[in-house]
C-alpha positions in Angstrom: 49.9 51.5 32.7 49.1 47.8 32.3 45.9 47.6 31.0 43.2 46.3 33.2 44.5 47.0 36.5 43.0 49.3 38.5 43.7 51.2 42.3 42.0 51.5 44.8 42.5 52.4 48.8 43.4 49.5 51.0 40.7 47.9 53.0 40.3 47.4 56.7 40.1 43.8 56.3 43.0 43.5 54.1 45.6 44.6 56.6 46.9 40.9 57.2 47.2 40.4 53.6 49.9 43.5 54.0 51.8 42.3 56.7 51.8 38.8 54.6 53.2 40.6 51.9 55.5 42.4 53.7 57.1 38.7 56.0 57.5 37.4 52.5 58.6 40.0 50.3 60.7 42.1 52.9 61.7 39.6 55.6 60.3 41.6 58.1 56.8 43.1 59.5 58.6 46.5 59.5 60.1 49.5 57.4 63.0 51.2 58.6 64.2 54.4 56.7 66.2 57.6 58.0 65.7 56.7 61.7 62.2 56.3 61.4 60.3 52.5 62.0 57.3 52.1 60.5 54.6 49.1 60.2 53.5 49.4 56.6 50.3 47.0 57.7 49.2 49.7 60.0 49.6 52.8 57.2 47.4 54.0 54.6 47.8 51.8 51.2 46.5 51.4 47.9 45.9 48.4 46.3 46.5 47.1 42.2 44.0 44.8 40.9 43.9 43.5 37.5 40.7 42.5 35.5 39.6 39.5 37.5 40.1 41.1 41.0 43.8 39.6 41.7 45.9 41.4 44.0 48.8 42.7 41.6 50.8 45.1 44.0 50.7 47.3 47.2 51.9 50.9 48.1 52.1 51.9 51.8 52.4 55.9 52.6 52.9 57.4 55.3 50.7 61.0 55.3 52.7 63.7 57.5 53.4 67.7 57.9 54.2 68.6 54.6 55.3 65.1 52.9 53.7 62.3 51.5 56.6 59.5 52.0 55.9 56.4 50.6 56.9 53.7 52.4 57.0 50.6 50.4 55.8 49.9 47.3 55.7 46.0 45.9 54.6 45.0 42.3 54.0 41.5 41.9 54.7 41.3 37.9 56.9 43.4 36.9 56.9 45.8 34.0 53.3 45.8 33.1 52.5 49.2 34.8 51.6 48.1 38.4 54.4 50.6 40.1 53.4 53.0 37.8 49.5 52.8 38.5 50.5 52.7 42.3 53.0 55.7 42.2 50.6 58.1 40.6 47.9 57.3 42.9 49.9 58.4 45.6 50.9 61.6 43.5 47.7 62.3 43.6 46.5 61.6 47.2 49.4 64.2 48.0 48.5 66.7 45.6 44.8 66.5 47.4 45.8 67.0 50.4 47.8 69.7 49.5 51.1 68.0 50.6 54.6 70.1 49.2 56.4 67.2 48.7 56.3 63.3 47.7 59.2 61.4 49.4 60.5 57.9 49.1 63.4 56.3 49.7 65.4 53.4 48.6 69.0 51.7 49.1 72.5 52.4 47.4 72.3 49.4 45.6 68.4 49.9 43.9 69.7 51.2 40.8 66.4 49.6 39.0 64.4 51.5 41.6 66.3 54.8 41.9 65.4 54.5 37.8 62.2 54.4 37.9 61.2 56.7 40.4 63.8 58.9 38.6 61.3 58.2 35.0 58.3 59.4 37.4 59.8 63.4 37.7 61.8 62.0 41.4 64.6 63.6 42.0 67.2 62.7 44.5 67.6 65.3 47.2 70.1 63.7 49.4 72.0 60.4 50.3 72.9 59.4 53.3 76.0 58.0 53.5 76.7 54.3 55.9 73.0 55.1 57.4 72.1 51.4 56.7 74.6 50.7 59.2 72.4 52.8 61.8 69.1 50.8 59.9 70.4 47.5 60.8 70.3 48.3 64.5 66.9 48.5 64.2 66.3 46.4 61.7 68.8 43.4 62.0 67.2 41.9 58.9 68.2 44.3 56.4 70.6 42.2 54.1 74.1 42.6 53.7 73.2 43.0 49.9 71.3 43.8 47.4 70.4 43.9 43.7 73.2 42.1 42.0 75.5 41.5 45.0 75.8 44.9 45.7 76.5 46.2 49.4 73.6 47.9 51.3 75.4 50.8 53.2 73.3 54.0 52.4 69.8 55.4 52.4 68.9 57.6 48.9 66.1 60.2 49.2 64.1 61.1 45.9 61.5 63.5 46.2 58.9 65.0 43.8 57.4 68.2 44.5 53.3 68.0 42.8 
């Protein structure tokens, strides 16, 4: 973990800063995954800070039945521990409130991602073949592709089990 950065819930008050986060980072003010639409600004959320009270990154979850699926997760330096620090805070919220299961889900073409949730204990449990197709009925924003030029076309579940 990068050293000075700390987690905390998100506050009330910062729940435009999400949604600012999210138009900028993620085109969009929404989350679409496995049929599901979510508004990350509206969901529970930690919050990195580093030493001097920066912002640093933000982790959106969505807290239900048996799951804790995280939603979106954004660091804003990379590789100093921020996604880390963010990840096991929610592998803790779920293991306190008992939750079986932490989900998250990412794209075909998130090989860096599928990696590191991978180096956390994740596992992937299913993909779901040409769903982005289904996504971008919702979502029209969703790109065509990704990381490296890659085509978007299906959904990958990882899961970790606390």
């Amino acid at each position: 973990m990068s050293v000075g950065v700390r987690v905390r819930p998100l506050r009330v008050d910062e729940r435009e800063w999400v949604c600012a986060v999210m138009l900028e980072r993620w085109g969009d003010e929404t989350a679409v995954g496995h049929g599901l639409v979510w508004r990350p600004a509206e969901l529970d959320a930690f919050v990195a800070q580093d030493d001097d009270g920066t912002r640093v990154g933000v982790l959106t979850y969505d807290a239900r039945e048996d799951a804790l699926e995280i939603v979106t997760i954004d660091a804003f330096r990379p590789r100093e521990g921020i996604g880390t620090a963010l990840m096991l805070a929610a592998i803790e919220r779920a293991h306190d409130a008992a939750a079986q299961r932490v989900v998250v889900m990412t794209t075909n073409d998130n090989e860096p991602a599928i990696a590191f949730y991978e180096h956390l204990g994740f596992r992937v449990t299913e993909v779901r073949e040409g769903a982005i197709e289904e996504a971008r009925a919702i979502k029209p924003s969703i790109p065509p592709t990704g990381v490296g030029g890659t085509p978007i076309t299906d959904e990958v579940l990882l899961e970790l089990r606390p």
